[in-house]
N, C-alpha and C positions, 0 to 999 in steps of 0.2 A: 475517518479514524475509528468513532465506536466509542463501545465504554471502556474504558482500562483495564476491565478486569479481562476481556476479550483478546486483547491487545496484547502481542509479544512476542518472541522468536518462537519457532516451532520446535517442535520436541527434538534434543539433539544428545547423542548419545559420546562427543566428542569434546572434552573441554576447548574453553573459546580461546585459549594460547594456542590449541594444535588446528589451528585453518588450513581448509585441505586446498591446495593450488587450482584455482579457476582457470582452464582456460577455451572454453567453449561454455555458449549458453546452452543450459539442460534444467529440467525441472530439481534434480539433486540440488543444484547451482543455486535455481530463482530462492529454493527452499530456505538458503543459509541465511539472507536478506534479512536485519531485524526491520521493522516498520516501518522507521519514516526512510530507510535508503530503498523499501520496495518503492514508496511515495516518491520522491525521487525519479527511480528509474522509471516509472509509468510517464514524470513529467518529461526526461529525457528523451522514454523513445515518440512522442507526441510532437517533438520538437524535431523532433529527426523527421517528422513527416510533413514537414512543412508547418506548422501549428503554432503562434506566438499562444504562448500558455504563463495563463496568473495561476498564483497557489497561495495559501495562507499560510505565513512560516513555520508559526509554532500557536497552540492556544487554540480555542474553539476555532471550527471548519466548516460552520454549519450546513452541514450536510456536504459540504463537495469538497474533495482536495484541490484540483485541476480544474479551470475553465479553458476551454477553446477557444480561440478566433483565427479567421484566415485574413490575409489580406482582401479588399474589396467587398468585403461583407460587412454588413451595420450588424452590431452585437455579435454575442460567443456562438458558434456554432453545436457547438456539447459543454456537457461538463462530466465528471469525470470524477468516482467515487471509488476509494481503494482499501482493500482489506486485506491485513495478510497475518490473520486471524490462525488459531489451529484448528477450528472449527468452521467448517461450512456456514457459509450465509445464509438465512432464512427471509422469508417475504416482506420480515416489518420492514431490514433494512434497504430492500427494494423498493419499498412501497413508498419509503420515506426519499427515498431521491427520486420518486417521480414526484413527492411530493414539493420536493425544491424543484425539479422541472417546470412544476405549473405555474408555483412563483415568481420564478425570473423570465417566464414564457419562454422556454428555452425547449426543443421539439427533439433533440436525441441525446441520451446519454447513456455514459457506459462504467461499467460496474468491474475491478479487476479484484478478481476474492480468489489467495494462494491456494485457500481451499477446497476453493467449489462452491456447490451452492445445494440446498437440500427441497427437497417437495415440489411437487408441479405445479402449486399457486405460483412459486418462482417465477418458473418460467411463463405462465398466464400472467403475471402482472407487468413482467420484463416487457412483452410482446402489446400487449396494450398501451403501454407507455411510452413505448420506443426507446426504449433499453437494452442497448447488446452487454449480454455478459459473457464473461471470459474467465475461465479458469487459469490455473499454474499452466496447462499444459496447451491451453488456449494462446497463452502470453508468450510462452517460449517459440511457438508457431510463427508468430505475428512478427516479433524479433529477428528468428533466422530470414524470414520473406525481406529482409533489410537488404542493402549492398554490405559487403562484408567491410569494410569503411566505419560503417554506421555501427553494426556490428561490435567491432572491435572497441568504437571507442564508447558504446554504452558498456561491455564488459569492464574497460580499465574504470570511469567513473561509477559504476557501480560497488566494484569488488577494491575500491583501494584503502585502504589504511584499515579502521576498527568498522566492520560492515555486519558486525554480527550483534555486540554488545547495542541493547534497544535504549534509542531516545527518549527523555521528557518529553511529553507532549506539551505539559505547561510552559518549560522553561527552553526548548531545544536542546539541552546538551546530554551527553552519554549518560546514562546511569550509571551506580556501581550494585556489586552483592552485598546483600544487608544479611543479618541471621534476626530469626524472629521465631517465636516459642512453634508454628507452624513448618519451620526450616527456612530455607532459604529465599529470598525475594529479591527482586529489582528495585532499589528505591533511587528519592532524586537526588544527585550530589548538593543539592542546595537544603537539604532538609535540617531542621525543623521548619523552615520558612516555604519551602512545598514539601508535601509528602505524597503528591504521584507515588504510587508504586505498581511493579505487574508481576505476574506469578513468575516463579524460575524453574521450566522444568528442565534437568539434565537427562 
């Protein structure tokens, strides 16, 4: 998940009443995703590949959203780290799930970042780790290579009902618009009792 302030839907130039109709996977599409439904759809389409997958609902993640396991196998096979950030990934937060890798001795894991990933420590630390990473346009590849089946029904659980408006990380549920002397923010519906909150850019 990251730090909060990281954390959020990506820059969008369309108010969140006017949702533009989904109906094929595209990077525009992955893009509208707020964070925990990209979290989500990473755990769906893992599951679509055969993969019984654990995740941490809401609240710290330490370090992994997703673990793996196949049937017939003792322990997870990967684990599985997601960022759908507006900003490119940098090396700490790679560095930091190989360093949950070495932890749970777990020998491949994979990194899904909406925005990419920036400098070629990156990719030097990915590659010594055994860490595939995946961008937006990486992910939408990965999905169409589906049956169109699988396909379909990660688009409808993806994109159904409010898939724009960003989650609490502490608490799970939607945020709303706050105004604050800086303009506008995300805060938690639960607040003064959490005060999550992440930038709003329109």
């Amino acid at each position: 998940m990251g730090s909060r302030e990281d954390v959020g839907p990506p820059p969008r130039t369309a108010a969140l009443a006017e949702k533009p109709e989904i109906n094929s996977w595209t990077l525009d599409a992955l893009q509208q995703l707020e964070w925990k439904r990209f979290e989500l759809l990473c755990v769906g389409y893992y599951e679509a590949m055969g993969f019984t997958v654990k995740t941490v609902p809401h609240g710290p993640d330490g370090g992994i959203d997703a673990t793996l396991y196949k049937a017939g196998r003792d322990g997870p096979v990967a684990v599985v780290q997601c960022k759908a950030w507006r900003k490119p990934v940098k090396v700490e937060q790679v560095r930091a799930l190989a360093g949950v890798m070495h932890e749970h001795k777990v020998r491949r894991g994979v990194f899904w970042s909406l925005s990419g990933y920036v400098g070629r420590p990156v990719q030097e630390s990915a590659e010594r780790a055994g860490i595939q990473l995946l961008d937006g346009a990486g992910i939408v590849e990965r999905i169409r290579a589906l049956d169109q089946y699988k396909q379909a029904t990660l688009l409808k659980q993806a994109f159904r009902g409010d898939y724009r408006t960003p989650t609490c990380a502490a608490c799970g549920i939607k945020m709303v618009e706050r105004k604050g002397p800086a303009g506008a923010f995300w805060g938690c519906l639960n607040y003064p009792g959490c005060r999550v909150k992440l930038s709003r850019n329109v």
